[in-house]
Backbone as CSV, one residue per row, in Angstrom:
resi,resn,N_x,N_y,N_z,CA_x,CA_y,CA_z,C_x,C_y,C_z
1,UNK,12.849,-63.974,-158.632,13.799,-64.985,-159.080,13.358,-65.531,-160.421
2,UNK,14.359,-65.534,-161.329,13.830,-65.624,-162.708,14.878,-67.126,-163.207
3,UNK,14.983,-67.784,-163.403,15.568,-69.327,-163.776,15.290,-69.760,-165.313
4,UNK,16.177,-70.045,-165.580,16.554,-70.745,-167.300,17.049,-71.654,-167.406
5,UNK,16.183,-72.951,-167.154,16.909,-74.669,-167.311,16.689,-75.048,-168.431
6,UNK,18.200,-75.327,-169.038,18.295,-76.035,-170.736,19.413,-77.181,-170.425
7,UNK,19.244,-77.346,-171.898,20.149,-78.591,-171.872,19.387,-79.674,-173.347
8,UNK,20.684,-80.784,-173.647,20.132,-82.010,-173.963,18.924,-82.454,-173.501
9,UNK,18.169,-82.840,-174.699,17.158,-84.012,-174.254,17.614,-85.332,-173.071
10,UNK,17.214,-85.325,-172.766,16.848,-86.511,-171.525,18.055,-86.669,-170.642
11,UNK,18.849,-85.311,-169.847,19.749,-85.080,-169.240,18.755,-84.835,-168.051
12,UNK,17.721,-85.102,-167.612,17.285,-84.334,-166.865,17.211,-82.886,-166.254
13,UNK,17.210,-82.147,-167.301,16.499,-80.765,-167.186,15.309,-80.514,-166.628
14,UNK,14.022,-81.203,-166.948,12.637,-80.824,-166.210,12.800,-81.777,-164.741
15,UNK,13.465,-82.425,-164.404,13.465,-83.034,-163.234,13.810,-81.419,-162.437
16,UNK,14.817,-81.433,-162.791,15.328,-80.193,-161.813,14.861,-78.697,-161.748
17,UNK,14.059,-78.424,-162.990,13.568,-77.633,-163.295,12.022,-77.820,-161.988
18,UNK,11.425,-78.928,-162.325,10.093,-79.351,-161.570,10.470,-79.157,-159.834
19,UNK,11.573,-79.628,-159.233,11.635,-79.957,-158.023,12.438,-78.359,-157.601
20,UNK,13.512,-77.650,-158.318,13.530,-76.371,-157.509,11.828,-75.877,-157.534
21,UNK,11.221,-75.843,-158.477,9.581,-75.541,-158.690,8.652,-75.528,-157.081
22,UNK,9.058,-76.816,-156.843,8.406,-77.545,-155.894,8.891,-76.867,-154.169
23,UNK,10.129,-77.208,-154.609,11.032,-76.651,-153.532,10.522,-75.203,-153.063
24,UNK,10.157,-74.345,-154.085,10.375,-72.447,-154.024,8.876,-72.338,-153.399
25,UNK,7.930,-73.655,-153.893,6.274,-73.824,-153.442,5.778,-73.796,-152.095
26,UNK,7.006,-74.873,-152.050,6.935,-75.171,-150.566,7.358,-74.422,-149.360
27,UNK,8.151,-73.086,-149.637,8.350,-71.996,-149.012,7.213,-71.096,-148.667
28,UNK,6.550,-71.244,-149.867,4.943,-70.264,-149.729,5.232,-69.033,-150.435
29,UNK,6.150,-69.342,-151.268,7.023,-68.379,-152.567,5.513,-68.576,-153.765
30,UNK,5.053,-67.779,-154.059,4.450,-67.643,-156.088,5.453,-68.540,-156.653
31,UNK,5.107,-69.331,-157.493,5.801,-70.356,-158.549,4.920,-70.187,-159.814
32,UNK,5.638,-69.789,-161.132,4.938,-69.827,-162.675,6.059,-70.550,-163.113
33,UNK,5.449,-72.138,-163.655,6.822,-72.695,-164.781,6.075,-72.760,-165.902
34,UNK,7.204,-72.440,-166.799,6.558,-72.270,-168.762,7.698,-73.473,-169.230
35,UNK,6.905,-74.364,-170.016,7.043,-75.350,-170.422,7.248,-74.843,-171.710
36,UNK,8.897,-74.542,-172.294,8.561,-74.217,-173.376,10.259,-75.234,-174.307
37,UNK,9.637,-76.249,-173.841,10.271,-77.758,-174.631,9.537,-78.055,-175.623
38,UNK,10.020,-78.492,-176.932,9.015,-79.250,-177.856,8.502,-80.296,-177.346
39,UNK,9.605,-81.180,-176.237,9.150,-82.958,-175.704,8.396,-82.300,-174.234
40,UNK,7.094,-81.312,-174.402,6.784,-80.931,-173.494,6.278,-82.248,-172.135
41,UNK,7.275,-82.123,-170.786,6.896,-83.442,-169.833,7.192,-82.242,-168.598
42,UNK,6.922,-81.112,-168.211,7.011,-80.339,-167.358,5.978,-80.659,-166.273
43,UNK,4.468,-80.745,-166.613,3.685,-80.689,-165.917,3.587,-82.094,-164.918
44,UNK,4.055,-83.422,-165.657,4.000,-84.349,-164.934,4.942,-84.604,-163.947
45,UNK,6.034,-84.367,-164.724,7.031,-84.174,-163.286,6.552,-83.356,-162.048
46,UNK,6.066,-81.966,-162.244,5.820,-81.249,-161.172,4.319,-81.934,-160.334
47,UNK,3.668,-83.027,-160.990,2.575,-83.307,-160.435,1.354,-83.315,-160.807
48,UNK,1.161,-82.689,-162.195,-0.446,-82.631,-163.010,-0.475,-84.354,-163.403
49,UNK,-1.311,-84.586,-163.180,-2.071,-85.762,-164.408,-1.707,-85.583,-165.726
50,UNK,-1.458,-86.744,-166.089,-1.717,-86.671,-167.318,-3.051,-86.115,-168.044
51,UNK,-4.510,-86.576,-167.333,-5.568,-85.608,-168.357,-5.197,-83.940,-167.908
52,UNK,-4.615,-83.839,-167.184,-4.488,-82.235,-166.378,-3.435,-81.072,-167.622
53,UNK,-2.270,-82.377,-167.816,-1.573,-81.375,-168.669,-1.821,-81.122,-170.283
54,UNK,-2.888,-82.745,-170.697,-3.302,-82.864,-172.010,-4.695,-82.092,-172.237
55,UNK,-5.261,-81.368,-170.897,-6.183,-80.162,-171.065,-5.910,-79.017,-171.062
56,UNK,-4.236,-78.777,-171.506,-3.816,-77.606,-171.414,-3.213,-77.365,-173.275
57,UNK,-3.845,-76.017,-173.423,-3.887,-76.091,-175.012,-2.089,-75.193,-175.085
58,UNK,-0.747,-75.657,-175.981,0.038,-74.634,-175.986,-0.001,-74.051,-176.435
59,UNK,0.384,-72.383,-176.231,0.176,-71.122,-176.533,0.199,-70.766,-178.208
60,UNK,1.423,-71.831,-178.780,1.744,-71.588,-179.692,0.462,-72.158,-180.783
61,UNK,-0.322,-72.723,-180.077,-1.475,-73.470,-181.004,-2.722,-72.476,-180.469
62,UNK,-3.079,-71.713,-179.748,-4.007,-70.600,-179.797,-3.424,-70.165,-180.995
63,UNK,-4.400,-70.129,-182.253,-4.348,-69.320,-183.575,-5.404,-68.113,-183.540
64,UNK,-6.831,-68.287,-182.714,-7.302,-67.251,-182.509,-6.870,-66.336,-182.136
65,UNK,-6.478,-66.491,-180.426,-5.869,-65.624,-179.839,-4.554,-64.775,-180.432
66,UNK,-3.929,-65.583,-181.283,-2.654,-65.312,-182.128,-2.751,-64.119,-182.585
67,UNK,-4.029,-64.596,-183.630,-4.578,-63.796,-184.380,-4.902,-62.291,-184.258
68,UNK,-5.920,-62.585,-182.790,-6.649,-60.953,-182.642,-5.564,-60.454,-182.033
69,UNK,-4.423,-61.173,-181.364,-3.743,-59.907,-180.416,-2.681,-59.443,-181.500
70,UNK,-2.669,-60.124,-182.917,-1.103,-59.283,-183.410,-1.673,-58.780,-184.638
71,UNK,-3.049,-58.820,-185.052,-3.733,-58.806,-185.897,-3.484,-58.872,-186.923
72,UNK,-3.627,-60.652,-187.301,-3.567,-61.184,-188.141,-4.402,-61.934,-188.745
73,UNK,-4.453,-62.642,-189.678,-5.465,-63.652,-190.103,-5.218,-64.840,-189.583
74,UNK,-5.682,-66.077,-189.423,-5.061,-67.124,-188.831,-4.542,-67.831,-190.184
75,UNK,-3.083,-68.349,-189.476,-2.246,-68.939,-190.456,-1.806,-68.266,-191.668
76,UNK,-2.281,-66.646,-191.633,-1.419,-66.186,-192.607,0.015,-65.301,-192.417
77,UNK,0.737,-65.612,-193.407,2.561,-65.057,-193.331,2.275,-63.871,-194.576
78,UNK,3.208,-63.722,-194.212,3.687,-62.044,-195.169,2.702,-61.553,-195.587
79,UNK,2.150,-61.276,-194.415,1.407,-59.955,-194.118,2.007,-59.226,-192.646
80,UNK,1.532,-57.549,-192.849,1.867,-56.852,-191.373,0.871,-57.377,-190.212
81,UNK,1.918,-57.054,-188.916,1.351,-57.889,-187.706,2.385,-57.078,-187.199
82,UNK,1.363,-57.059,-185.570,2.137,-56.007,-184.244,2.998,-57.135,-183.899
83,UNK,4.452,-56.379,-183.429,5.612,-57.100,-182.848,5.288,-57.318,-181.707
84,UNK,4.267,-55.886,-181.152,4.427,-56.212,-179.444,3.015,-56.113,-178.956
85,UNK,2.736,-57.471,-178.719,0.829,-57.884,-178.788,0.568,-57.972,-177.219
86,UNK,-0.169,-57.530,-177.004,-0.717,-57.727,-175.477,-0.931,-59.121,-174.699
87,UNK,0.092,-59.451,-173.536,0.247,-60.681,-173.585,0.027,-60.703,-171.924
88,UNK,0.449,-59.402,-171.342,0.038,-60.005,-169.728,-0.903,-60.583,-169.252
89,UNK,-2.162,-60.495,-169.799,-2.848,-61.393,-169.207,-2.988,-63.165,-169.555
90,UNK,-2.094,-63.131,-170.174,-2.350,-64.551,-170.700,-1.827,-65.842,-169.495
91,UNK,-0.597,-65.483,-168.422,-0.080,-66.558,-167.721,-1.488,-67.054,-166.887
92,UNK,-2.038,-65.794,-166.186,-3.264,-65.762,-165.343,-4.335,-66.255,-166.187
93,UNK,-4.393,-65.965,-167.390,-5.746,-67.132,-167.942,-5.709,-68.510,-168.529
94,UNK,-4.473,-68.657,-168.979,-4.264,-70.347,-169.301,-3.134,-71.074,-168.501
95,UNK,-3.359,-70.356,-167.485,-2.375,-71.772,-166.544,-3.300,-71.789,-165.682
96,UNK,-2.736,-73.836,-165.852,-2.910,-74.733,-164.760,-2.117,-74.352,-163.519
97,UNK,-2.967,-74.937,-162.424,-2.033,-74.573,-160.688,-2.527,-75.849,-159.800
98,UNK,-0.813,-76.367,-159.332,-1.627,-77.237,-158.718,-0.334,-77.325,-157.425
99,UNK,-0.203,-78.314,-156.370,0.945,-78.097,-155.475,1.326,-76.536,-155.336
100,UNK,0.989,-75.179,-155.364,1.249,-74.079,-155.443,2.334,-73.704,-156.775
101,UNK,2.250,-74.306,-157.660,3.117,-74.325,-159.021,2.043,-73.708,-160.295
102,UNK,2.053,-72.813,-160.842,1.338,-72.691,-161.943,2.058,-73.329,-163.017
103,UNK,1.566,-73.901,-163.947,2.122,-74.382,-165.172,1.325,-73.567,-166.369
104,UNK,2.481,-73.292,-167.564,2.221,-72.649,-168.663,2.911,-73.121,-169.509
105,UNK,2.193,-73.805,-170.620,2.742,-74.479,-171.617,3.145,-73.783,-172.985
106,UNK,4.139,-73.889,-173.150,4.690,-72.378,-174.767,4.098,-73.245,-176.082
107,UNK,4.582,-74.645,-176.096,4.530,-75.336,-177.493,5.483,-74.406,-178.409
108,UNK,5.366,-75.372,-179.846,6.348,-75.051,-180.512,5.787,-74.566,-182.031
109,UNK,6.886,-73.982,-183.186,6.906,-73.204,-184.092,6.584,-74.353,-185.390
110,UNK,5.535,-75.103,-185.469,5.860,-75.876,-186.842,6.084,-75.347,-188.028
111,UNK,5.492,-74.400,-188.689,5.784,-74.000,-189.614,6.491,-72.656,-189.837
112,UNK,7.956,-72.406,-190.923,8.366,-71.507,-191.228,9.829,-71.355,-190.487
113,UNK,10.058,-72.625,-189.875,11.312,-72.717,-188.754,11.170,-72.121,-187.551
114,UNK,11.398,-72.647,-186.635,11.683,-72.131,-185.157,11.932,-70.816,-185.130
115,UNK,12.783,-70.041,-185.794,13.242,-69.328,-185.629,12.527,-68.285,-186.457
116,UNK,11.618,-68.184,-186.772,10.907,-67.155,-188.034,10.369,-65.905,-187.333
117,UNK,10.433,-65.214,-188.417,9.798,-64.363,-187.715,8.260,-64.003,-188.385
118,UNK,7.482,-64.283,-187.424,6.082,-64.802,-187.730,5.161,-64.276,-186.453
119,UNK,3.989,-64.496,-186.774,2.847,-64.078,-185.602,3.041,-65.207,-184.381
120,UNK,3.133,-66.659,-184.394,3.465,-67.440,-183.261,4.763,-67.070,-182.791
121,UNK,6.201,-66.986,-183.247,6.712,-66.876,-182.690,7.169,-65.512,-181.893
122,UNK,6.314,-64.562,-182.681,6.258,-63.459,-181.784,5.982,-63.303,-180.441
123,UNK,4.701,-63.802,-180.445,3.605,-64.107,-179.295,4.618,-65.066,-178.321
124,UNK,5.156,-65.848,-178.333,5.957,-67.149,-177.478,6.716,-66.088,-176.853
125,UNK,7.779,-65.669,-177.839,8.777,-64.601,-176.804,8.141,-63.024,-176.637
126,UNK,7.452,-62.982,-176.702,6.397,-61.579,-175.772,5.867,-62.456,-174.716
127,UNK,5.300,-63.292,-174.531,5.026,-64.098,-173.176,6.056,-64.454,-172.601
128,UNK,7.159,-64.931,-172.973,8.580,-65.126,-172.096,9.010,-63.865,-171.385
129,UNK,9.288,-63.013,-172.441,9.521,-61.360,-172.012,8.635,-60.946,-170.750
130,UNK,7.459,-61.312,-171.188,6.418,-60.633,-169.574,6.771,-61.399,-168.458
131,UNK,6.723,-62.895,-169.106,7.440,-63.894,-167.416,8.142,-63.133,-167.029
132,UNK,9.621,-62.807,-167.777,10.445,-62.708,-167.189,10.542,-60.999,-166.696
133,UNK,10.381,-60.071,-166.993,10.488,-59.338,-166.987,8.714,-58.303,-165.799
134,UNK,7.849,-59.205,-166.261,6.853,-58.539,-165.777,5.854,-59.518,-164.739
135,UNK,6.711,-60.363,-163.872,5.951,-60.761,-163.010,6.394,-61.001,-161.587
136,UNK,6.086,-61.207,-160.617,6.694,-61.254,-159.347,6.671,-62.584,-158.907
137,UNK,5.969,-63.325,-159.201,6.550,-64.654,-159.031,8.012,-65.038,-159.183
138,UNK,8.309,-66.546,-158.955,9.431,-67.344,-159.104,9.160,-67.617,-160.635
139,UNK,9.880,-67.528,-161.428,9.129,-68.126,-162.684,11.010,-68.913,-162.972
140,UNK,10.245,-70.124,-163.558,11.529,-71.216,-163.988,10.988,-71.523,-165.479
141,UNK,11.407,-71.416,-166.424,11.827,-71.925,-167.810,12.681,-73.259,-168.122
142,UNK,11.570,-74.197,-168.552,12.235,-75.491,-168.849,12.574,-75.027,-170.553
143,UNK,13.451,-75.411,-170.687,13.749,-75.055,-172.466,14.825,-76.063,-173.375
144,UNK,14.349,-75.462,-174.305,15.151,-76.801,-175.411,16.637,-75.604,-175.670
145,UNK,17.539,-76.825,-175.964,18.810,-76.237,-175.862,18.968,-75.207,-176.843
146,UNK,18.155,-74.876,-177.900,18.580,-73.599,-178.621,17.884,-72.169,-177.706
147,UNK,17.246,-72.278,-176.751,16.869,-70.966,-176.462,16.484,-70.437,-176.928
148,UNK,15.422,-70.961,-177.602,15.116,-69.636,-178.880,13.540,-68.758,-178.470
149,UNK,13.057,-69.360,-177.383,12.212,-67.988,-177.040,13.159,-66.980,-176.812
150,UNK,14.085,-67.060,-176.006,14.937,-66.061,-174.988,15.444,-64.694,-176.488
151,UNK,15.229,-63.712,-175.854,16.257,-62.579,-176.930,16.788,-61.730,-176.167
152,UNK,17.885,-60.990,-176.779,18.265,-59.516,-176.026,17.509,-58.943,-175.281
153,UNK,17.666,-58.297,-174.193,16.469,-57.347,-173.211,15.879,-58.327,-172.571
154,UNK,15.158,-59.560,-172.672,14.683,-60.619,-171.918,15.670,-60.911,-171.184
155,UNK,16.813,-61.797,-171.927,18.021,-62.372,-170.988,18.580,-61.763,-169.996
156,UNK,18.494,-60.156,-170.156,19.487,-59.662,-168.992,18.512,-59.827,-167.647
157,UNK,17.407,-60.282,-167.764,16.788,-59.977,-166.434,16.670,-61.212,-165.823
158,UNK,17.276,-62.777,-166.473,17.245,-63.926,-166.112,18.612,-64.341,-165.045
159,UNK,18.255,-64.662,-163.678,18.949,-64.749,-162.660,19.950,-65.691,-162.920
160,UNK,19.416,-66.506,-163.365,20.383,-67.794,-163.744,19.963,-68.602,-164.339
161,UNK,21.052,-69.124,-165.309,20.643,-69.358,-166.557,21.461,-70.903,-166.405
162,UNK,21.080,-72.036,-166.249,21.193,-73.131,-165.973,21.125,-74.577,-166.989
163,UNK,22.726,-74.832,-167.234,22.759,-76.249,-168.518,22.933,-77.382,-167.491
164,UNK,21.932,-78.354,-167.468,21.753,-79.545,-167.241,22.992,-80.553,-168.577
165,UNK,23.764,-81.536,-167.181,24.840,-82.040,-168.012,24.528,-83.498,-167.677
166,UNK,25.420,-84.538,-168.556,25.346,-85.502,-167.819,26.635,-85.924,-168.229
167,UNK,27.438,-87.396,-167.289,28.721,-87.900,-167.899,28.745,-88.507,-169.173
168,UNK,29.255,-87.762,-170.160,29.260,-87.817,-171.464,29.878,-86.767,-172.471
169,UNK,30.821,-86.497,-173.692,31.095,-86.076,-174.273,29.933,-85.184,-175.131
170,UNK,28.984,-85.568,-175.625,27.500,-85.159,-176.302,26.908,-84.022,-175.146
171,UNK,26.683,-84.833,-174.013,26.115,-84.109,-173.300,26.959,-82.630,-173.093
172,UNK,28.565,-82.701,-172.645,29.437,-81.496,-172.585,29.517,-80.466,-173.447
173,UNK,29.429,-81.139,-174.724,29.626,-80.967,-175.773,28.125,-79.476,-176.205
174,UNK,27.064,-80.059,-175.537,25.647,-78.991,-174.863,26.319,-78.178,-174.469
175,UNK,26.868,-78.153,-173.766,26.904,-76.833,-172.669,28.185,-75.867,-173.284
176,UNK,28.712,-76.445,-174.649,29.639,-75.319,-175.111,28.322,-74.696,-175.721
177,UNK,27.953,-75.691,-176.748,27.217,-74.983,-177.400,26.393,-73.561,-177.117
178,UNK,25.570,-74.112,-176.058,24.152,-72.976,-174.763,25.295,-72.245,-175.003
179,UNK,26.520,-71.962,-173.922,27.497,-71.178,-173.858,27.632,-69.881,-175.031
180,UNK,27.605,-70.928,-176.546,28.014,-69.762,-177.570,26.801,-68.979,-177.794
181,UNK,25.581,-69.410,-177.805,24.341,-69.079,-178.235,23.890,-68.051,-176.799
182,UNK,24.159,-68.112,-175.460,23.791,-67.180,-174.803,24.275,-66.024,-175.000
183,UNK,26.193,-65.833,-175.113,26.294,-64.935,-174.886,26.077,-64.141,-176.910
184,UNK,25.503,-64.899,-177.812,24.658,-63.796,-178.612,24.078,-63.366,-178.338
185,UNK,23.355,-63.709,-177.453,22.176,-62.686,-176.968,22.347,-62.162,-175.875
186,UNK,23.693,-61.777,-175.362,24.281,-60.895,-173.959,24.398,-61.622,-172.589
187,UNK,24.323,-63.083,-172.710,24.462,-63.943,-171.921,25.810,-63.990,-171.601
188,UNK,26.436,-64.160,-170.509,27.633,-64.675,-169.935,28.120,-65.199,-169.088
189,UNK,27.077,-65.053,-167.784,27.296,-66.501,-166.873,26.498,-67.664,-166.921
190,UNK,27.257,-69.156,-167.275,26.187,-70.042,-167.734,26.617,-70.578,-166.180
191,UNK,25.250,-71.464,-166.068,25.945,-72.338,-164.476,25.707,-73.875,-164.726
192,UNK,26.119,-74.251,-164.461,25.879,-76.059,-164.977,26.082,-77.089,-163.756
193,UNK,24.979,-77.882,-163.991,24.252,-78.744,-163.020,24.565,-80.124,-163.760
194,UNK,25.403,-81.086,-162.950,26.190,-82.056,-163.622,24.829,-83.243,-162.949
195,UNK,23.988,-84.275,-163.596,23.229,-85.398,-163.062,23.815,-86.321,-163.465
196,UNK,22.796,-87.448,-163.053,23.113,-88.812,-163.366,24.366,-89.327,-162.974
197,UNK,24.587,-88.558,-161.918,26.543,-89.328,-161.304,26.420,-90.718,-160.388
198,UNK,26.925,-91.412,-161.271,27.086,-92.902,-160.463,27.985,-93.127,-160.013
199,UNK,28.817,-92.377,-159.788,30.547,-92.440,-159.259,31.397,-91.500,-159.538
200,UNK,32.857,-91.740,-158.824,33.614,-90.903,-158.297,34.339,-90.542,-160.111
201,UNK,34.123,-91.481,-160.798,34.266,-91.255,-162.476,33.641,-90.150,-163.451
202,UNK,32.162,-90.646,-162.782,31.667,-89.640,-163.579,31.937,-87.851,-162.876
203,UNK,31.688,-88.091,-161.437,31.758,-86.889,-161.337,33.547,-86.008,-161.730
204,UNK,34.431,-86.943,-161.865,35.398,-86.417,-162.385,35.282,-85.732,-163.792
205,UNK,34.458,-86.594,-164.441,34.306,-86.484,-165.976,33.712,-84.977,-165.909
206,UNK,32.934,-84.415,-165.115,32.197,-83.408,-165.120,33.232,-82.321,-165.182
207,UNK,34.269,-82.540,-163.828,34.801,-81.535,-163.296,35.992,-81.315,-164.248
208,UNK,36.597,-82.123,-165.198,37.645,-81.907,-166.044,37.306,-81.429,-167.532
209,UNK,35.806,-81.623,-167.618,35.032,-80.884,-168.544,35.036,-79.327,-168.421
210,UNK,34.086,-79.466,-167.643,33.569,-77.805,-167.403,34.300,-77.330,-166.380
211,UNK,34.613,-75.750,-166.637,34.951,-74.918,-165.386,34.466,-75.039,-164.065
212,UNK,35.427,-75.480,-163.348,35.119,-75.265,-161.880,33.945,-74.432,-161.810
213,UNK,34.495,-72.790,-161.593,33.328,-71.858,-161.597,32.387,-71.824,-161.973
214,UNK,32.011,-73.038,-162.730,30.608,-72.723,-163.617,29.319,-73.589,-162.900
215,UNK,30.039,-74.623,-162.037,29.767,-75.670,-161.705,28.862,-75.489,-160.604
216,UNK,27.662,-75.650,-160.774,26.385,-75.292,-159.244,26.417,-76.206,-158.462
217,UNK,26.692,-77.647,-159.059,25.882,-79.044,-158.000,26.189,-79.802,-158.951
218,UNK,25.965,-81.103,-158.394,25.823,-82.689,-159.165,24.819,-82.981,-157.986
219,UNK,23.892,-84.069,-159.188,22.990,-84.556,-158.427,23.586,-85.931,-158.863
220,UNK,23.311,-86.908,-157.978,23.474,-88.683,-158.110,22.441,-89.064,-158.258
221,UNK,22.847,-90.079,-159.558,21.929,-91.029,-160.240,20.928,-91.698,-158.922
222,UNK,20.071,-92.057,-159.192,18.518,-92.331,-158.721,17.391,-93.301,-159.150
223,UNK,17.480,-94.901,-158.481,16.931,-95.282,-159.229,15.647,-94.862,-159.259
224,UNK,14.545,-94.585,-157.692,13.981,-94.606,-157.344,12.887,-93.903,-158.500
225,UNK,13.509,-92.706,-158.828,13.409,-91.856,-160.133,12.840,-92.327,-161.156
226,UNK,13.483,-93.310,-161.662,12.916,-94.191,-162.830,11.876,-94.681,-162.738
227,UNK,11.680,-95.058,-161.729,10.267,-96.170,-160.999,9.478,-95.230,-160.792
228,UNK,9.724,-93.948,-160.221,8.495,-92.978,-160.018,7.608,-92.859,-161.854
229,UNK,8.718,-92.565,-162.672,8.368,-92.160,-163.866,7.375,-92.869,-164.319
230,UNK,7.945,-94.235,-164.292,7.109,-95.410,-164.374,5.607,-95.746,-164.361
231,UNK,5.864,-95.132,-163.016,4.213,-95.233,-162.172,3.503,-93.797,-162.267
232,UNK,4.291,-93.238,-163.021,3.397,-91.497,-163.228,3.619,-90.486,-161.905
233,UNK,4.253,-90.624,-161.184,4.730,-90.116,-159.703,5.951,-89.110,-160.113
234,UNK,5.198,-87.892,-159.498,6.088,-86.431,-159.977,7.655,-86.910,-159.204
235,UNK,8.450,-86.294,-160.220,9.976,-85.986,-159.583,9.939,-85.671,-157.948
236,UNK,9.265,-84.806,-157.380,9.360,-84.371,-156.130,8.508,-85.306,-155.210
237,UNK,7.951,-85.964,-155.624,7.134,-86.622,-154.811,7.612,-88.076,-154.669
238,UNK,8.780,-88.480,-155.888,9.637,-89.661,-155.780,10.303,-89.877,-154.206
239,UNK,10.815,-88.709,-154.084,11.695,-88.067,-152.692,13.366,-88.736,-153.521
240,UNK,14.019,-89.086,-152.181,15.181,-89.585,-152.398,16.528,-88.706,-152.381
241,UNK,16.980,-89.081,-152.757,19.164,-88.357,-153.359,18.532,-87.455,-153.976
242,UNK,17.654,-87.253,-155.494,18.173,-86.055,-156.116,17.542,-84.958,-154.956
243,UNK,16.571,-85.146,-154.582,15.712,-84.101,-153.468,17.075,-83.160,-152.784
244,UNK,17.698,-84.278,-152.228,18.665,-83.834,-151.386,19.842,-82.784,-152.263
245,UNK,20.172,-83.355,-153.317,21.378,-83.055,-153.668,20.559,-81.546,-154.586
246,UNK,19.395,-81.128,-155.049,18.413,-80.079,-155.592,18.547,-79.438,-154.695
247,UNK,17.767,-79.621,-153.146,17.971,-78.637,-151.793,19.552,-78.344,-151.828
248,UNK,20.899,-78.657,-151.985,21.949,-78.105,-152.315,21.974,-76.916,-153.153
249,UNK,21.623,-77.205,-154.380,21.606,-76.142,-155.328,20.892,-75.694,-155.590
250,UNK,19.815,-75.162,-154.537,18.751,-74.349,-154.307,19.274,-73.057,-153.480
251,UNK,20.222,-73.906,-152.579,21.085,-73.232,-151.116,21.860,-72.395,-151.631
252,UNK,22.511,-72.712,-152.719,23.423,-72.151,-153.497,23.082,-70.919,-154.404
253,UNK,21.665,-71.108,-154.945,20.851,-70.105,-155.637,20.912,-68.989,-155.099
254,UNK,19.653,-69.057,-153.816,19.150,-68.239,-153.109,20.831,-67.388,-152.465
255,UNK,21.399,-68.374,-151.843,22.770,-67.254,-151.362,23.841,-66.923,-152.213
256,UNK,23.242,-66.705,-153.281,23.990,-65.897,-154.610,23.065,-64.902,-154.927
257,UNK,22.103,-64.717,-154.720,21.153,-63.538,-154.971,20.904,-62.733,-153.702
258,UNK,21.037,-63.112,-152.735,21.359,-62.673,-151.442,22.670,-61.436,-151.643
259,UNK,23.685,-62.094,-152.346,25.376,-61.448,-152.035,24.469,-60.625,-152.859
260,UNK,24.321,-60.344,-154.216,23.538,-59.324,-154.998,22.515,-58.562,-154.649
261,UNK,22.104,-58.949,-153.767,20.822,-58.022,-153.709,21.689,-57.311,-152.581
């Protein structure tokens, strides 16, 4: 099972991202999540400490390692460097594991744009590619709404590819966007997970937005949530509504890959 949660900033994406996590753990399922948000907050939701996830170096800031596997100099551009650098062993040597969840942190592209094509950002999506493509775990992808580890040949092997919404025009306004940007890269079923519903309003707002069909779940707003955050207390361990209304569209997952398989 391979999972792609994007979306707006602070729609709650890593909430839901963390607790299916938790959820797939608690089966006695393999769990690998790659934290590959710039506002990286993956690990705390799922339950690391704060010193736990700030002892985790992101991938994109190994310059050594950068270095010897694409062979390069560190920090140097326009020069030649291997496209396709040896990366399987990397989930198994720099992730954290804790609740039966491995965490793997991507970090991000500072210099040369996100989108460059460079020795870090090579390395980021050759490690996405192996998640996705070369591991047997559950692996879930928290991600920033451009997707820009994800490329052709990666995407087709991603089960479901998941925009976190909330009641709001901005927020909807996300999920065209993901929409246009997946299917460049051969994407075409997006599924969207409507939060933060405080009423029979918002969840209308959702449903006159987006396609029926596209539509996985709504989770309801939560205060309890906030207060966990508060106190440093993972998403899943808050308990409450979203728990409940996540075990929905977990139910929904699994017996959609079921009809497929």
């Amino acid at each position: 099972m391979k999972i792609a949660v994007t979306g707006k900033g602070g729609v709650g994406k890593t909430t839901l991202a963390a607790v299916l996590a938790r959820l797939y753990a608690d089966e006695g399922r393999p769990v690998l999540c790659a934290d590959a948000d710039p506002d990286a907050n993956l690990g705390t939701a799922l339950g690391f400490s704060a010193a736990e996830v700030d002892s985790l170096t992101p991938i994109s800031q190994m310059s050594d390692l950068i270095a010897e596997r694409t062979g390069t100099q560190k920090g140097g551009y326009g020069s030649f460097f291997k496209i396709n650098p040896k990366v399987d062993d990397i989930p198994d040597r720099f992730a954290i594991e804790k609740n039966g969840v491995k965490l793997l942190v991507m970090g991000t592209i500072d210099s040369g744009g996100s989108g460059c094509v460079c020795p870090e950002n090579v390395m980021l999506k050759r490690v996405v590619s192996n998640l996705v493509l070369g591991r047997d775990e559950v692996v879930i992808l928290d991600m920033e709404a451009g997707l820009e580890h994800l490329g052709r040949g990666t995407a087709d092997f991603v089960d479901f590819f998941i925009v976190v919404v909330e009641p709001g025009a901005r927020s909807v306004q996300t999920y065209y966007q993901v929409t246009k940007l997946a299917a460049d890269i051969g994407v075409k079923n997006i599924s969207v997970v409507g939060n933060k519903i405080r009423s029979e309003r918002d969840e209308a707002f959702i449903r006159e937005n987006i396609p029926e069909s596209a539509i996985l779940g709504l989770v309801r707003w939560n205060d309890e949530l906030r207060e966990a955050d508060m106190n440093g207390v993972s998403s899943y361990d808050a308990g409450g509504s979203v728990i409940d209304d996540i075990k929905v569209i977990k139910a929904k997952i699994d017996k959609s890959q079921k009809i497929i398989q």
